[in-house]
C-alpha positions, 0 to 999 in steps of 0.5 A, a space after each residue: 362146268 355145267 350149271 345146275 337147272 331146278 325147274 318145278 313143273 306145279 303141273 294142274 295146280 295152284 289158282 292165281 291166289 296161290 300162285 302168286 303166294 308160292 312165287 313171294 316164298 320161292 324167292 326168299 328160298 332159290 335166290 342164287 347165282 350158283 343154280 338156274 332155278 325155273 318155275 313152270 305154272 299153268 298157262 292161267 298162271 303166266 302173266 301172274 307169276 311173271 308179275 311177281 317173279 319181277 326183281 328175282 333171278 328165278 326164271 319163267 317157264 311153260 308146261 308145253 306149247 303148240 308148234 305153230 306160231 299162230 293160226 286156227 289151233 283152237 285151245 294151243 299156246 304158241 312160241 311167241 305168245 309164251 315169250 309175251 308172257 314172259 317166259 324163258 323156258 318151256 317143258 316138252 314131251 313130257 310123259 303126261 303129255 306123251 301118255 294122255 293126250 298123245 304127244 308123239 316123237 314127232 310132235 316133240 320134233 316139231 315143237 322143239 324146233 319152234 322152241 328154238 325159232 322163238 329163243 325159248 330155252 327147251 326142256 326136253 323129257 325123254 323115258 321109259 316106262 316099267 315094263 320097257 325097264 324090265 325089259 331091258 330096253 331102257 336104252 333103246 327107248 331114250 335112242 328112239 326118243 332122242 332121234 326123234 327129237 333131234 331129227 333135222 338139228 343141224 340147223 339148230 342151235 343144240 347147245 340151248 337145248 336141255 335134257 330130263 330124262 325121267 323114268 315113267 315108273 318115278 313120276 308120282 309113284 313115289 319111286 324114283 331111280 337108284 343113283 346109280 340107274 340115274 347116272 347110267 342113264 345120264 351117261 347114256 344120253 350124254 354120250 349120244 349127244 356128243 355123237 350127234 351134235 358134236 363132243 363140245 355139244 355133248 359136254 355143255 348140254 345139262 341133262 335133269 332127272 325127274 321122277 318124284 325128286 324130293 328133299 330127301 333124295 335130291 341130294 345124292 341124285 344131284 352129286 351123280 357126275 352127269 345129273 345136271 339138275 332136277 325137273 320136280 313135280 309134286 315137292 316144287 309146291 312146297 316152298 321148303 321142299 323146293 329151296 331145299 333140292 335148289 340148296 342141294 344143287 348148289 353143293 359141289 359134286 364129290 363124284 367126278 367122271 
């Protein structure tokens, strides 16, 4: 049984002010064994949030992170420096990073694997966009990606590797994807896992949907069979919003594969 994984992405949000009020009513909220449960604030944010995250079970996690481990990178945060500060977990590739400052498959590749050297648990985002949906090539994109990303693994260790798969129409459209869309995506990438990394691999990795989760729909999209969790944006700055998606995933899933 694969344990589900609520990360909040509050992406360019939220001052140390607020950001320290938002971690006091989060941990009122998301404390629970039956979910991993992860906030990710801006870097300005990190030493602040782990501060006030001390005594809770919700773990730290970073928007994104520069390949090498030190050097002249003006502006980069590095593997190491992320741990310092206290973090467990890290977003990779994101589609904002993918579409406004050029992140590639390869630098995807090349930060994962620092990820990994540095026992940072990766959350690695892969999707399509529109107009490659509506193209029906939803599926040719995410095995691009996902080739991408794991090119060289078997020096890895794959199993400390999670998957969110989020569409680029559902990211702060307001839209997101049918339950169905969801877990045809899930499966699909589950299955190409299991023919990389091996079958056990393939089962145990926990695969998110992004893409305007909310309160709302959380629920059905977190009883989908292969939807592990959620990688949230917008409603992971409201404490209610937040605790009420980390309750959805604690409900046991009625559909089974």
């Amino acid at each position: 049984m694969r344990k589900p994984l609520i990360a909040g992405n509050w992406k360019l949000n939220l001052g140390l002010q607020e950001a320290a009020a938002l971690v006091q009513q989060l941990k009122g909220a998301c404390e629970t064994e039956a979910v991993d449960v992860v906030v990710c604030p801006p870097f300005t944010a990190l030493s602040t949030v782990a501060q006030a995250l001390k005594g809770s079970r919700i773990g730290l996690g970073a928007q994104d992170l520069f390949w090498e481990p030190q050097g002249a990178f003006t502006g980069e945060i590095s593997a190491p420096m992320l741990v310092d500060a206290g973090c467990r977990y890290v977003i990779i590739g994101h589609s904002e990073r993918r579409q406004h400052f050029g992140e590639t498959d390869e630098s995807v590749r090349r930060k994962l694997s620092a990820a990994l050297a540095s026992r940072l648990i990766p959350i690695v985002c892969i999707g399509e966009t529109l107009a490659e949906r509506e193209s029906n090539r939803t599926f040719d994109v995410l095995t691009r990606q996902l080739a991408g990303a794991f090119d060289g693994c078997e020096t890895w260790d794959c199993s400390q590797i999670t998957l969110a798969y989020e569409p680029v129409w559902a990211i702060g459209t307001g839209k997101n994807a049918t339950p169905e869309q969801a877990q045809e995506a899930h499966a699909f990438i589950r299955q190409w896992v299991a023919k990389r990394c091996g079958i056990q691999t393939g089962e145990a990795m926990r695969i998110q949907y992004g893409g305007s989760v909310n309160a709302s729909n959380a629920a059905v999209l977190l009883q989908q069979p292969d939807v592990d969790g959620a990688l949230v944006g917008g409603a992971s700055l409201n404490a209610d919003a937040f605790g009420a998606i980390v309750k959805a995933a604690r409900e046991p899933k009625a559909v089974t594969r």
